[in-house]
NUDREN-749565 format. One record per residue (C-alpha): residue number from 1; x, y, z; residue in three letters. Coordinates in pm, 1 decimal, padded with zeros to 6 digits, always signed. Example, Ala and Ser with C-alpha at 12.3 -4.5 7.8 and 13.67 -1.06 7.14 Angstrom:
n,u,v,w,res
1,+01230.0,-00450.0,+00780.0,ALA;
2,+01367.0,-00106.0,+00714.0,SER;
//
This chain:
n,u,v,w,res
1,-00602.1,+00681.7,-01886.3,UNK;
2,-00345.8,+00374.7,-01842.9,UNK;
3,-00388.4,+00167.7,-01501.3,UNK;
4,-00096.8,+00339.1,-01397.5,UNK;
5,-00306.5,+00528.4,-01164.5,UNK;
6,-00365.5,+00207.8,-01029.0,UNK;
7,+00020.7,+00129.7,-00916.3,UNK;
8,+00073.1,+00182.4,-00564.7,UNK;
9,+00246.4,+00527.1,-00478.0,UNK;
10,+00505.2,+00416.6,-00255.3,UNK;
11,+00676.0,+00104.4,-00209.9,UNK;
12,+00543.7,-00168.6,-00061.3,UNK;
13,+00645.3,-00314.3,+00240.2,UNK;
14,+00723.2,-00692.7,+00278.2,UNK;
15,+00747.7,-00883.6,+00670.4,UNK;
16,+00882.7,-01202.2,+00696.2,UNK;
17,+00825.4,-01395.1,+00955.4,UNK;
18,+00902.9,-01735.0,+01086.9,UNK;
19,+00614.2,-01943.8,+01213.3,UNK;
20,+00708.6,-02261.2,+01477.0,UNK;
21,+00529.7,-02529.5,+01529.4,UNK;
22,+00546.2,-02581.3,+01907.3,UNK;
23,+00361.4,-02917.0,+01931.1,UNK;
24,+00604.5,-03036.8,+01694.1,UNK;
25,+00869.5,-02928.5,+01899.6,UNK;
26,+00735.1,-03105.5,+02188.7,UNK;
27,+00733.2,-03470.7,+02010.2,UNK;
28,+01105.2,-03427.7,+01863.0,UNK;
29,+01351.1,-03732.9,+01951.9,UNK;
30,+01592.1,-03621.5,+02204.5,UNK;
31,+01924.2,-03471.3,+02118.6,UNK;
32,+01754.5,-03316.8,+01766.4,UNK;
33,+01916.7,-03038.4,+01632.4,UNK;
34,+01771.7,-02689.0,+01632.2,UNK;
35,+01811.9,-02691.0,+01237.9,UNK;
36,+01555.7,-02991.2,+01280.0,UNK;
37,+01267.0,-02790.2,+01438.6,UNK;
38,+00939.9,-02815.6,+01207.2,UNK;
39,+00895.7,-02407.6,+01056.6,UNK;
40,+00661.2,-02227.0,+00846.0,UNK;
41,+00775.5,-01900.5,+00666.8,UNK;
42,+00518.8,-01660.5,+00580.5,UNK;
43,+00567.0,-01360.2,+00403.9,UNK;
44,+00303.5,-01026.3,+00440.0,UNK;
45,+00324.1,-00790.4,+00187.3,UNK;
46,+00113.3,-00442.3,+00232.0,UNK;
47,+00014.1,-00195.4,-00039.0,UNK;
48,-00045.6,+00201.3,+00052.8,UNK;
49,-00240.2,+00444.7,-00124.0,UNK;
50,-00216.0,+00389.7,-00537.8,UNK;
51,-00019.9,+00718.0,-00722.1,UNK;
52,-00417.5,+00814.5,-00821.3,UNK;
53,-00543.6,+00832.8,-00419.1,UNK;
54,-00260.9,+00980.8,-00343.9,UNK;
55,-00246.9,+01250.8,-00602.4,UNK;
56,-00601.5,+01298.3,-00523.5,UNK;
57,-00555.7,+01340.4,-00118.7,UNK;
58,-00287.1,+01649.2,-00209.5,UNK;
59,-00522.0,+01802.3,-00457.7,UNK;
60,-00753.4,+01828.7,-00183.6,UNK;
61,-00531.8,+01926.3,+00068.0,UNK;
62,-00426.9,+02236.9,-00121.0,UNK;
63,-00818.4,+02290.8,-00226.2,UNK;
64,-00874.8,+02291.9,+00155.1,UNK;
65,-00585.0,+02526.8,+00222.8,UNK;
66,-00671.1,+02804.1,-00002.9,UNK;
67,-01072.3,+02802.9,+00043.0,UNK;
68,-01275.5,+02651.5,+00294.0,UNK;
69,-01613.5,+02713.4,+00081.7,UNK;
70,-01789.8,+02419.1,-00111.3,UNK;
71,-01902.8,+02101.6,+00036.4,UNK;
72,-01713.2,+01820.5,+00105.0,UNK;
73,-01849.4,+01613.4,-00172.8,UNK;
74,-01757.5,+01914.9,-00409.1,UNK;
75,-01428.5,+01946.2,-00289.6,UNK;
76,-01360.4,+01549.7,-00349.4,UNK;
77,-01476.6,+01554.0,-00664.8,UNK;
78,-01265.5,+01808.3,-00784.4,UNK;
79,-00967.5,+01645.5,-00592.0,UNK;
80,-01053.2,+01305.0,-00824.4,UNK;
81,-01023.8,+01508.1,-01106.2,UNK;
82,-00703.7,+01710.5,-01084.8,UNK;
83,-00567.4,+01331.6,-00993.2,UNK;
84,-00704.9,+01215.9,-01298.0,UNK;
85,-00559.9,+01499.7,-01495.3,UNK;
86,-00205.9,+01479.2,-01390.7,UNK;
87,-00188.2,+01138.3,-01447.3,UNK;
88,-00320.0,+01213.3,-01824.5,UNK;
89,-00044.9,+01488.6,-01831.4,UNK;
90,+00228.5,+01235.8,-01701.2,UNK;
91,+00143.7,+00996.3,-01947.2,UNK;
92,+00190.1,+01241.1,-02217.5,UNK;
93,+00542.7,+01356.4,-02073.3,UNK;
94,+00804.9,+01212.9,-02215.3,UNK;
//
């Protein structure tokens, strides 16, 4: 199987923010101009659940659904691998 498993499932979502640097502030010559103000961008990106976890979480679901026999260790594994297998079968899809 490819690592595209691996890619994240949904998009990811990006915050920027603007940091200010308040002592800075403070010590600025009079009459300075708010365009003059010391700042720090930083930028947060955050990942969710790869297309393999997530394929894996609604393979379970529906295993859960339709029979509530097994243990739970049994009923993640099999989860894993109907994941696993419709990843293969996308990869083969043209």
């Amino acid at each position: 199987m490819s690592d595209n498993g691996n890619k994240s499932a949904f998009a990811t979502t990006t915050s920027v923010t603007v940091e200010i640097d308040y002592q800075a502030v403070q010590n600025m010559p009079q009459g300075s101009s708010i365009n003059d103000i010391p700042k720090k961008q930083v930028i947060r990106t955050t990942g969710g659940l790869t297309k393999r976890e997530y394929f894996a979480g609604l393979a379970m679901q529906g295993y859960i659904a339709a029979q509530a026999d097994g243990n739970l260790e049994e009923r993640a594994q099999w989860a894993v691998e109907h994941a696993d297998a419709l990843l293969l079968a996308l990869e083969k899809s043209p």
